[in-house]
N, C-alpha and C positions, 0 to 999 in steps of 0.2 A: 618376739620370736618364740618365745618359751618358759616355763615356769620350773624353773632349775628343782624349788624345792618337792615340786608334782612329780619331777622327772626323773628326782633323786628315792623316790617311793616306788614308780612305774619299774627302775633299774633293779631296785632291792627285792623287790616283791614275789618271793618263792611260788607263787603261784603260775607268774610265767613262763614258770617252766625253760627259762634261755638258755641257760648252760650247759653247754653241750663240749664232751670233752674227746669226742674222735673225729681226725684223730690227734688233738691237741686241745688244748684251751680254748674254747671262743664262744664266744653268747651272741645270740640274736635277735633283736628287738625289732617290731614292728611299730608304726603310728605316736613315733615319740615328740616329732613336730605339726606343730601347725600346719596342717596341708595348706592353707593358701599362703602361707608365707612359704614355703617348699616350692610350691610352683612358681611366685615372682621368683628365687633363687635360681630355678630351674632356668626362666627368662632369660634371667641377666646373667648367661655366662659372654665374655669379649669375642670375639670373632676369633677363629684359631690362626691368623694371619700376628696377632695379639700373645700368641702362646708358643711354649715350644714343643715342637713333634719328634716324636720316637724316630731315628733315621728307618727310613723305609718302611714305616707302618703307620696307620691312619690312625694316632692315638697323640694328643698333644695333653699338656701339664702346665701349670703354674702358682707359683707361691706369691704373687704378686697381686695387690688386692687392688691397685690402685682402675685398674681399667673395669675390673667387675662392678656390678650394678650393686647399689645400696645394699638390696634383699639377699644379695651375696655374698657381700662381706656380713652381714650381720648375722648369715648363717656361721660363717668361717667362725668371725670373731664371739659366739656364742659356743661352738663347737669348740674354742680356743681357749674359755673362762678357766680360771683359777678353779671355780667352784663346781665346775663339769668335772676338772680333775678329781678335786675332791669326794666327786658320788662315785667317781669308775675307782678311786681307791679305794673307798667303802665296799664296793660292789664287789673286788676282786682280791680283795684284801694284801692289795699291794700297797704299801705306806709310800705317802710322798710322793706320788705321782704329779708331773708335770708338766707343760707344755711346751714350745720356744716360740710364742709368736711374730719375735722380731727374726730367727733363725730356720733353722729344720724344721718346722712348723708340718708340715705335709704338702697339701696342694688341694688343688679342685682339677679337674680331670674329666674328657669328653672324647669317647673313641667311636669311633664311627666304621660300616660294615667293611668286613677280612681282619679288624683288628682284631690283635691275639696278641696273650701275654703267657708265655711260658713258664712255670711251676719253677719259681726259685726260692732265696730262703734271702731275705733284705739283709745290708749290713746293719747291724743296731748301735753299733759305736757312735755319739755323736761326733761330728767332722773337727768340731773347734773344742769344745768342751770336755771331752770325753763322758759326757752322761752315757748311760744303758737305755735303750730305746727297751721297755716292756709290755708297751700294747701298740697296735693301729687298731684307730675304728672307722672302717667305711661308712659314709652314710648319703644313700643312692635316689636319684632325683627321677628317675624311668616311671611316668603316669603311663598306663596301657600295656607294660613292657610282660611280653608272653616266653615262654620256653623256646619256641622256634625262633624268637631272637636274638639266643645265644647268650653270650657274654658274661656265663655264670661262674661267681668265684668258686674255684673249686681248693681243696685243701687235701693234702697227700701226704701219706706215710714216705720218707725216704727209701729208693729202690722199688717202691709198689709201683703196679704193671699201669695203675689207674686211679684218680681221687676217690678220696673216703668219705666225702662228703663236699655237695655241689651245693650250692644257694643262690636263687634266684634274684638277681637286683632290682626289684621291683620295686615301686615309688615310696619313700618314707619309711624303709628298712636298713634298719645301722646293723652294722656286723661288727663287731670287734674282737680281734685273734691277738693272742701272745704272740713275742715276735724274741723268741730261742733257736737255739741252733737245729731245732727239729721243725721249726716251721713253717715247711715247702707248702706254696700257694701260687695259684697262678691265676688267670682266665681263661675261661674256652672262647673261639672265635666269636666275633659278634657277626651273626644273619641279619639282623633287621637294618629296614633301609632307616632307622631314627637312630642319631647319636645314644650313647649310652653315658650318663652324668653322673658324676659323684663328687666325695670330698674327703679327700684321706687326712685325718687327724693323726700325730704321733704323742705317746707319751711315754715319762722318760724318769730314769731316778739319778739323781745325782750321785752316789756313791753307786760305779758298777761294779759288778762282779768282776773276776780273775782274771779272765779273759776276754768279758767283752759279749760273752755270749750264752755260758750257762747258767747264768742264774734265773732261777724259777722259784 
């Protein structure tokens, strides 16, 4: 699927410019997998009959690998590696970053046209453990996927009228945002008549902050 230690040079590499800090933390990476392993991934998501749906919105989820196709899980479980951790801790200079892939792990994710997800701010507390959840990184399966078809992560200052910055999910682009008490993200509705696919990884430190929430 990938060459952690290329990918861990690709993440580092001050030349690309990813870091971007309004209006919070988050970097964006383009072309860091294998495009033909991204597209079997893309394949093999289970039928959303398989998953579970947002009540009244054309948007389902699952943390459950076992129905996904091979290319899928071995996206997940790459996306899941110890040592993935270890490059976004390098990268962001958060020590100790880690995953839960028997638990909170994230999910894989497929909304399809009206879906819309509202500009919230995620609990970071882990549910069992109490770890501090300190990054997500999306990382988006959309080949072809255009501006008129919506579905763009957007990222908001609290009480602003409008996001501060939109990012298009287009095929084989990871985004990965801090996840503090400032940061409100949502999605704009999805237009296109093609599902929209991703895979949300969380990472997490075992000693949290105070409250659960400020620490940066």
């Amino acid at each position: 699927m990938i060459d952690l230690t290329a990918l861990h040079h690709r993440l580092a590499d001050p030349a690309s410019n990813c870091r971007r800090t309004d209006p919070y933390e988050h970097y964006v990476w383009d072309g860091l997998f294998d495009p033909d392993a991204l597209r079997a991934a893309a394949r093999g998501y289970p039928d959303v009959g398989r998953m579970t749906q947002k009540p009244g919105i054309p948007r389902w989820f699952s943390l459950d690998l076992e129905p996904a196709s091979p290319a899928l899980r071995a996206l997940c479980r790459t996306l899941l590696s110890a040592e993935l951790a270890e490059h976004i801790s390098a990268v962001t200079g958060t020590a100790d970053l880690c995953t839960d892939p028997a638990g909170d792990w994230g999910s894989y994710r497929v909304s399809a046209r009206g879906a819309v997800h509202t500009a919230h701010i995620g609990g970071n507390r882990h549910p069992l453990t109490g770890w501090l959840r300190r990054y997500s990184l999306f990382t988006y399966l959309n080949e072809g996927w255009q501006d008129d078809d919506g579905g763009l992560l957007e990222l908001w200052r609290p009480g602003a009228d409008g996001p501060s910055a939109q990012i298009l999910p287009v095929f084989n682009r990871s985004v990965l945002i801090e996840t503090t008490d400032r940061s409100l993200h949502g999605v704009s509705q999805v237009r296109g008549s093609r599902p929209r696919r991703m895979v949300t990884v969380h990472f997490w430190t075992k000693s949290p902050g105070p409250d659960g929430r400020e620490l940066t």
